[in-house]
Residue frames relative to the residue before (quaternion, step in Angstrom):
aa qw qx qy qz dx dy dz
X 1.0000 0.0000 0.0000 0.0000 0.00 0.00 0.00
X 0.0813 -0.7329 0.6752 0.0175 3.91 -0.27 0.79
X 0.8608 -0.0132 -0.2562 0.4396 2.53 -1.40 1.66
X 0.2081 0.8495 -0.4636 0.1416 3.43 0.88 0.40
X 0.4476 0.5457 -0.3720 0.6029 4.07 1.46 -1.14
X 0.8011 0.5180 -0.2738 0.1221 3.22 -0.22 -1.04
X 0.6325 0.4190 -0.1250 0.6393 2.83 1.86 -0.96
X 0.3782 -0.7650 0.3104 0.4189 3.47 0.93 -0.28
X 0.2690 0.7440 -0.5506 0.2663 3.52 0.57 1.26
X 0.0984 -0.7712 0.6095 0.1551 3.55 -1.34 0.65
X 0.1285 -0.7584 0.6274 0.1212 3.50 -0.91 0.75
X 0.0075 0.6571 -0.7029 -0.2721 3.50 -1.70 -0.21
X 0.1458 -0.8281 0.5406 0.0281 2.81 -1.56 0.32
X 0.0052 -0.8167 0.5626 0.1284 3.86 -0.29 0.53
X 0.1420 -0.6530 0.7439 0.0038 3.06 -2.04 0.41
X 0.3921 -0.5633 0.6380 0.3491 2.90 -1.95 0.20
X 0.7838 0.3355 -0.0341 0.5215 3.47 0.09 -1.29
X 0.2863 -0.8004 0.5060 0.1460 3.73 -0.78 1.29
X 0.3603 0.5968 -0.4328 0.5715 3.69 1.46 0.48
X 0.5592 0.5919 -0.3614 0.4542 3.46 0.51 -0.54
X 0.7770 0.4132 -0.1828 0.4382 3.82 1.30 -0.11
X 0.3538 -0.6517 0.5437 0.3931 3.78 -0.28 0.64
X 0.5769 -0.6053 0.4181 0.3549 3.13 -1.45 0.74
X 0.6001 0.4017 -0.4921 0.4862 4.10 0.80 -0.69
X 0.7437 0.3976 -0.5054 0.1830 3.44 0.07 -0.27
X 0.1978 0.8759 -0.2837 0.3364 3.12 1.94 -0.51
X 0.8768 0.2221 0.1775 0.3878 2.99 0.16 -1.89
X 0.7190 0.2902 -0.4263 0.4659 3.03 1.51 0.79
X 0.1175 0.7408 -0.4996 0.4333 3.54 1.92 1.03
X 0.1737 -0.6889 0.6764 0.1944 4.03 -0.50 0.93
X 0.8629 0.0511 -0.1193 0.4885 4.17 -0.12 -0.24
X 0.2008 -0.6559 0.6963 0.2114 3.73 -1.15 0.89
X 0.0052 0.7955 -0.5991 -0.0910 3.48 -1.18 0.22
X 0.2461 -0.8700 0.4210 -0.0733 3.08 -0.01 2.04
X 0.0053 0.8084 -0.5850 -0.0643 3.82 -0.51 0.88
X 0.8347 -0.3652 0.1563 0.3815 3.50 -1.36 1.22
X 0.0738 0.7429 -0.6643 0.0377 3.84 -1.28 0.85
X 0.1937 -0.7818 0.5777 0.1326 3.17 -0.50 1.14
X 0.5266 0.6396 -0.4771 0.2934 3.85 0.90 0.08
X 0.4620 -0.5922 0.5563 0.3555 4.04 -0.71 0.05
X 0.6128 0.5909 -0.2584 0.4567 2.99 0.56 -0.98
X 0.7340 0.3890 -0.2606 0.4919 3.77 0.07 -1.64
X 0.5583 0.6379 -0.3562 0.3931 3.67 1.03 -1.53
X 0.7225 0.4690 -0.2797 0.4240 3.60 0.60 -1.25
X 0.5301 0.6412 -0.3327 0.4441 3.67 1.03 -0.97
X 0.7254 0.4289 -0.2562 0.4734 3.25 0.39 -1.50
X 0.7191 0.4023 -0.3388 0.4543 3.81 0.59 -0.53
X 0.3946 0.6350 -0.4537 0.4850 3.46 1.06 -0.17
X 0.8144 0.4425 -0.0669 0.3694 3.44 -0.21 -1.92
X 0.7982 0.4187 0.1507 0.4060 3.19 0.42 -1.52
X 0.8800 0.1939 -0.0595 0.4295 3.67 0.50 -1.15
X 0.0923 0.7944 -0.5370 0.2684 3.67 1.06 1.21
X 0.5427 0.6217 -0.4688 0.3149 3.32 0.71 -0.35
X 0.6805 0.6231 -0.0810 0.3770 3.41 1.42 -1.66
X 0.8414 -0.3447 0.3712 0.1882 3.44 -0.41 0.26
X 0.6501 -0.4125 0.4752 0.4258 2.67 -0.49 -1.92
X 0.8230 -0.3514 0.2606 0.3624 3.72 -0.97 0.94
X 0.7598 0.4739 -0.1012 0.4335 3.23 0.71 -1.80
X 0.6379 0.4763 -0.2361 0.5572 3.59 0.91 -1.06
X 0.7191 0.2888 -0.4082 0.4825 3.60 0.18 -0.95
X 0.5613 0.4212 -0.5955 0.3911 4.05 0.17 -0.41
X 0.6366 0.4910 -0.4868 0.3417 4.04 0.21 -1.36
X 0.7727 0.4729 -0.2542 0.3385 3.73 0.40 -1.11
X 0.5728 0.5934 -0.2679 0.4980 3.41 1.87 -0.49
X 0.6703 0.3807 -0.2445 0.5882 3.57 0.59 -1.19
X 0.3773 0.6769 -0.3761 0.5079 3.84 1.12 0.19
X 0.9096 0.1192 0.1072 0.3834 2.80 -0.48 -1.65
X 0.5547 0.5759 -0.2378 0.5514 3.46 1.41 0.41
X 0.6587 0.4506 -0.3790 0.4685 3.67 1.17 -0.09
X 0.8145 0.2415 -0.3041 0.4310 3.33 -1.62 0.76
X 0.7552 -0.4453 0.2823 0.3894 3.59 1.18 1.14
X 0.6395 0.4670 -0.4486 0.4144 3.46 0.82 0.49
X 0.4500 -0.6246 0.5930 0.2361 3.29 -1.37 0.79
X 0.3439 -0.5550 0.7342 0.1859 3.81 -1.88 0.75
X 0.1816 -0.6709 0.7183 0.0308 3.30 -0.87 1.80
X 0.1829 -0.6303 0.7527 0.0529 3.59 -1.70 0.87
X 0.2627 0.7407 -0.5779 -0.2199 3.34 -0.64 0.74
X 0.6851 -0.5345 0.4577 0.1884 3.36 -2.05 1.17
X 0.6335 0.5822 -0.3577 0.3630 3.29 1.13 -0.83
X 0.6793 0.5522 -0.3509 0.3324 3.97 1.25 -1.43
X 0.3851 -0.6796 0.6111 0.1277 3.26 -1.65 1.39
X 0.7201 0.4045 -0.4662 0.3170 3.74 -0.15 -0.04
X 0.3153 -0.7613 0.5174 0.2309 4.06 1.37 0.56
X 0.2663 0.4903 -0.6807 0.4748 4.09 0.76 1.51
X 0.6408 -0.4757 0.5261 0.2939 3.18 -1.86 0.93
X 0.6500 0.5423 -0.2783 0.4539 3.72 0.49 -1.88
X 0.8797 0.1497 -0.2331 0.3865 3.72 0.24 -0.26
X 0.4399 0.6856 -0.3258 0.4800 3.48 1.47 0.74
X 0.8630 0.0495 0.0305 0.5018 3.35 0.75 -1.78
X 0.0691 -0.9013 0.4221 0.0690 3.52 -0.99 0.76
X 0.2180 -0.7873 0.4345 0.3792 3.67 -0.22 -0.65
X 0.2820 -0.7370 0.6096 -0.0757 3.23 -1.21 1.00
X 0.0734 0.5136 -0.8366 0.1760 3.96 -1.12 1.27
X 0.4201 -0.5460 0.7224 0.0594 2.85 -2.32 1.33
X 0.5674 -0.6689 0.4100 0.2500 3.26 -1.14 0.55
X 0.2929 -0.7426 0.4384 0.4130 3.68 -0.23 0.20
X 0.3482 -0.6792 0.6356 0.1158 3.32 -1.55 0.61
X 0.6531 -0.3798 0.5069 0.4150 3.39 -1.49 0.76
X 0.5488 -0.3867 0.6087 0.4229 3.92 -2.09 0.23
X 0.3122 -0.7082 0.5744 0.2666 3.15 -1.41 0.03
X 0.1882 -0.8836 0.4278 -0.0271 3.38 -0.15 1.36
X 0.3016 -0.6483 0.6085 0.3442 3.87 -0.83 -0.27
X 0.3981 -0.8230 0.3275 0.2386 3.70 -0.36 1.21
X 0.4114 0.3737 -0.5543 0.6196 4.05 1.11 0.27
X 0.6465 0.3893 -0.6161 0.2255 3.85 -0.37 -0.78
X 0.6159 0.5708 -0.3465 0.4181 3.42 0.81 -1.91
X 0.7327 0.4239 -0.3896 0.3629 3.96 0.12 -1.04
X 0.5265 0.6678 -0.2396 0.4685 3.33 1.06 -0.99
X 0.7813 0.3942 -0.1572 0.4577 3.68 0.38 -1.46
X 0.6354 0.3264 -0.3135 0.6257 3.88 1.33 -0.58
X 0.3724 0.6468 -0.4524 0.4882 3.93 0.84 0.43
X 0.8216 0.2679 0.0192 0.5028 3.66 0.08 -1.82
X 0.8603 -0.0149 -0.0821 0.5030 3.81 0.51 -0.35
């Protein structure tokens, strides 16, 4: 969607593989939200694409495998102007929610077993 902020559209989008994007569109995505990769390989990709903000290779994995355990996602946002890590990258975990049930089944199912 180009120009999409502008017009007020929101989009999501998922992927496996961050090649899988042109680079302008790349770079006009306001937040990546990156969940755990235990490959070297993928790890590197993502820092390729994604982790310019960082240094170096080494630092962004420590702060990834960091901020990536126990189900949380490394948020980049695209949007911050002062190009400091602390106000660029973050980490994010959703909250869990109850199953989602149909409420005679649930009453029904704690009834019989």
């Amino acid at each position: 969607v180009k120009y999409g902020r502008h017009v007020g559209i929101n989009l999501l989008m998922t992927q496996q593989y961050p090649s899988m994007l042109e680079p302008q569109l790349r770079e006009s995505i306001d937040y990546y939200f990156i969940s755990r990769e235990c490959k070297y390989s993928n790890r590197r990709r993502i820092y390729d694409f994604y982790g310019g903000i960082f240094p170096n290779f080494e630092f962004f994995e420590q702060v990834f495998m960091e901020m990536t355990t126990n189900y949380r996602f490394m948020v980049i946002d695209n949007r911050a102007n002062t190009g400091r890590i602390e106000d660029t990258v973050f980490w994010y975990k959703a909250n869990l929610h109850p199953p989602y049930n149909a409420k005679k089944f649930f009453t029904w199912k704690q009834l019989n077993y």
